[in-house]
Structures are given as C-alpha cells and as structure tokens.
KOLFI-673868 format. One record per atom (N, C-alpha, C, O): residue number from 1; residue in one letter; atom name; x, y, z. Coordinates in steps of 0.1 Angstrom, whole numbers, plus 5000, padded with zeros to 4 digits. Example, Ala and Ser with C-alpha at 12.3 -4.5 7.8 and 13.67 -1.06 7.14 Angstrom:
1,A,N,5132,4943,5078
1,A,CA,5123,4955,5078
1,A,C,5132,4967,5078
1,A,O,5142,4967,5085
2,S,N,5128,4978,5071
2,S,CA,5137,4989,5071
2,S,C,5129,5000,5079
2,S,O,5134,5011,5080
end
This chain:
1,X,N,7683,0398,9375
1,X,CA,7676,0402,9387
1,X,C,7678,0393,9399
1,X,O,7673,0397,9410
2,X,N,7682,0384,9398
2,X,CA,7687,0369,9406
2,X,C,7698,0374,9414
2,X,O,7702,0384,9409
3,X,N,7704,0371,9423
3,X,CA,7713,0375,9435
3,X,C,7719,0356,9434
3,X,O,7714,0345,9436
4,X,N,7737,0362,9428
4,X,CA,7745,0349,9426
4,X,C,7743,0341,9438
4,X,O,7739,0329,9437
5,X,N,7745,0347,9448
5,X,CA,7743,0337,9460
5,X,C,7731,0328,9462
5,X,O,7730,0319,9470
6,X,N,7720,0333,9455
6,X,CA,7708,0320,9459
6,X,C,7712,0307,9449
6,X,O,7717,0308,9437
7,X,N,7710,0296,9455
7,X,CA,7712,0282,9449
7,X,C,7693,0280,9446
7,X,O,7684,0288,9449
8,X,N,7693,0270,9442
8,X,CA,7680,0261,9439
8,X,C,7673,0264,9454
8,X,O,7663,0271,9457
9,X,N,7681,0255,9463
9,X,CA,7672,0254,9475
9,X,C,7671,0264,9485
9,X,O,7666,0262,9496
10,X,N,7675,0275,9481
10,X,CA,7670,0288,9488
10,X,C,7660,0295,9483
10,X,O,7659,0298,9471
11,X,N,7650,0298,9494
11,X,CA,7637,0302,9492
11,X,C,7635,0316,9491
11,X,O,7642,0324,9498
12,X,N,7626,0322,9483
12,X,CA,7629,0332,9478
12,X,C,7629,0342,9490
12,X,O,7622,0340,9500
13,X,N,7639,0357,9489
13,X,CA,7635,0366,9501
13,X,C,7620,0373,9507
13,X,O,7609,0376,9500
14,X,N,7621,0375,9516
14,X,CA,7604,0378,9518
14,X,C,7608,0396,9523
14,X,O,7618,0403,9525
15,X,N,7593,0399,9522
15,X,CA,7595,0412,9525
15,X,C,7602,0418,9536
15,X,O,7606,0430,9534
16,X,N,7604,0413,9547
16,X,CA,7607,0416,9557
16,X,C,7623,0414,9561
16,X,O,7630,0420,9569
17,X,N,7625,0404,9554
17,X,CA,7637,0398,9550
17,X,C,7644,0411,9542
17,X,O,7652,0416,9549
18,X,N,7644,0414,9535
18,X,CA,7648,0421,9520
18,X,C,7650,0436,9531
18,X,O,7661,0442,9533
19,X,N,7637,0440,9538
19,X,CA,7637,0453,9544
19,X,C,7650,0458,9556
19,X,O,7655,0468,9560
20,X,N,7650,0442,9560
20,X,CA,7661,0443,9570
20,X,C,7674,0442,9566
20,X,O,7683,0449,9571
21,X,N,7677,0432,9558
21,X,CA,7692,0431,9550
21,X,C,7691,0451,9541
21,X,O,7702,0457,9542
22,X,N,7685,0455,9538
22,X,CA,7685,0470,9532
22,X,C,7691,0482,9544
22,X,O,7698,0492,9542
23,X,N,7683,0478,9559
23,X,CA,7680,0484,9567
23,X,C,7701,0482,9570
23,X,O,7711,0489,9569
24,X,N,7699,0469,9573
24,X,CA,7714,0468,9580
24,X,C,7730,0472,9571
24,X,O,7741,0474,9576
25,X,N,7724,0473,9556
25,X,CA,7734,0475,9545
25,X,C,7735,0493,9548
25,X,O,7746,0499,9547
26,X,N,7726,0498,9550
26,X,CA,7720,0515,9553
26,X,C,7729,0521,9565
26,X,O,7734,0532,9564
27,X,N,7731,0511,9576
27,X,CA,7734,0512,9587
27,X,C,7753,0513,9591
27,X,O,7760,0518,9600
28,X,N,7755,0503,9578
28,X,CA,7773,0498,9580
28,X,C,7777,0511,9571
28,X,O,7787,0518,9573
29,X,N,7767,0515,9558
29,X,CA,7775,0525,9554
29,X,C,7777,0534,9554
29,X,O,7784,0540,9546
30,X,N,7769,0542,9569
30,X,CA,7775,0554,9578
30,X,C,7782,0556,9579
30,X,O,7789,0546,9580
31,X,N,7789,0569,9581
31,X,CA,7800,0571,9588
31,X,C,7804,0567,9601
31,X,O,7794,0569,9608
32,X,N,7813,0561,9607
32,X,CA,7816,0557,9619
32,X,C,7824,0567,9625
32,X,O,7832,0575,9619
33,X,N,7822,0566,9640
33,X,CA,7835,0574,9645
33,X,C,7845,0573,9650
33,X,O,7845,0562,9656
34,X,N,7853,0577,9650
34,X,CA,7870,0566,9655
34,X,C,7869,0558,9669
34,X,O,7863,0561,9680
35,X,N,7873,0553,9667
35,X,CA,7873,0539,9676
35,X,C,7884,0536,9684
35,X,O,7895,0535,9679
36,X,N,7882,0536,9702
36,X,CA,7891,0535,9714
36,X,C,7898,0545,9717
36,X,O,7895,0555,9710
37,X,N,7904,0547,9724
37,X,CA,7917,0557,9725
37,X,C,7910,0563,9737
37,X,O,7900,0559,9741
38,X,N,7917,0575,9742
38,X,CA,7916,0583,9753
38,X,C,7900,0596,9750
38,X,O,7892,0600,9758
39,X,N,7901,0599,9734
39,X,CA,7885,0606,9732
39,X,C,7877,0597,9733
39,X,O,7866,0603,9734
40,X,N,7875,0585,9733
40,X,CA,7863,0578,9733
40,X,C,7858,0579,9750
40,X,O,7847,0583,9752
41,X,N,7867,0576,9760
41,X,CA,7869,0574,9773
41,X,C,7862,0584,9777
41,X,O,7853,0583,9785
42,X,N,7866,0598,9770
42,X,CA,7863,0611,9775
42,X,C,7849,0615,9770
42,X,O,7841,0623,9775
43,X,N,7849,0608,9759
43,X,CA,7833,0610,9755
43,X,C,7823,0601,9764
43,X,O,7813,0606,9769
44,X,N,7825,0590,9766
44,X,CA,7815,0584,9773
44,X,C,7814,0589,9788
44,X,O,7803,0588,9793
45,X,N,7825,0593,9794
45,X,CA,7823,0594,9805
45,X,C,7819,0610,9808
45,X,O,7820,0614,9819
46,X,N,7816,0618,9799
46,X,CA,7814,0633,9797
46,X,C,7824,0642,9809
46,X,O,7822,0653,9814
47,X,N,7835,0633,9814
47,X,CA,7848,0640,9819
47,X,C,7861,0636,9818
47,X,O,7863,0624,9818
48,X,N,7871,0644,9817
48,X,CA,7886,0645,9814
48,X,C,7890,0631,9819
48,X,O,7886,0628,9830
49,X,N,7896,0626,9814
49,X,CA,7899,0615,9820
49,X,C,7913,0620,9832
49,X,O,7923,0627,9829
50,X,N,7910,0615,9841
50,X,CA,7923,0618,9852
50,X,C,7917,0632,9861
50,X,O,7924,0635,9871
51,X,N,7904,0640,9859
51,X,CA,7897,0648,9866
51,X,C,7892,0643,9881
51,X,O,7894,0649,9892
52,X,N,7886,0633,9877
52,X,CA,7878,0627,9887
52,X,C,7884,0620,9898
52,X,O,7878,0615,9908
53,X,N,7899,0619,9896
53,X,CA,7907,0608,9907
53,X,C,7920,0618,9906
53,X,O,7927,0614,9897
54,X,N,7926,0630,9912
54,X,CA,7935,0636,9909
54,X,C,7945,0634,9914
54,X,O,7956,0639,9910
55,X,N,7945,0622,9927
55,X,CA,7953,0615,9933
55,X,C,7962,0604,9921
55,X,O,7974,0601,9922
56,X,N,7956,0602,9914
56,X,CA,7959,0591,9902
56,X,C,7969,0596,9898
56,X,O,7979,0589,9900
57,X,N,7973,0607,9892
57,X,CA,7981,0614,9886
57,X,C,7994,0615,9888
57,X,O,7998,0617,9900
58,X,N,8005,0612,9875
58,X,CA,8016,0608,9881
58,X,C,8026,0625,9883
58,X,O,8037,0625,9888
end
C-alpha cells in the first residue's frame, strides 16, 4: 500500500496533496491534440491563414 518512492523522511501525503497529484495524472491522460503546424495557426486564429494579408501571398 506504500508508494516505492517515499523514503523514511517523507511525510505522509495529505488529502489535498493526493487529490491534486490524481487530478494532474487525470489530466496528462487525455487525449491531446496535435501539436503546431499550419491547423493549429488556423484554429487559434479562427481564419485561413494567408486570408487576412492577401498582399503576403506569393
């Protein structure tokens, strides 16, 4: 019932402690969504990228 990682002089976890290491373990093993590229750009900016400056365009 012991977690290898506590030694002697680690004090035991507290409730709040325990709820948040649960909360953050809950959190990483969501699904994520792909990461950088030209959809990310287009998602945050809710337009095409290269719309908004058409002068840009090669």
């Amino acid at each position: 019932m012991t977690d290898p990682t506590d030694g002697p002089l680690t004090p035991p976890e507290s409730p709040v402690h325990r709820a948040l290491r649960l909360k953050k373990a809950a959190i990483e093993a969501r699904e994520k969504p792909p990461r950088g590229g030209r959809f990310q750009r287009e998602q945050a900016a809710r337009i095409a990228t290269g719309k908004s400056k058409p002068w840009m365009s090669r």
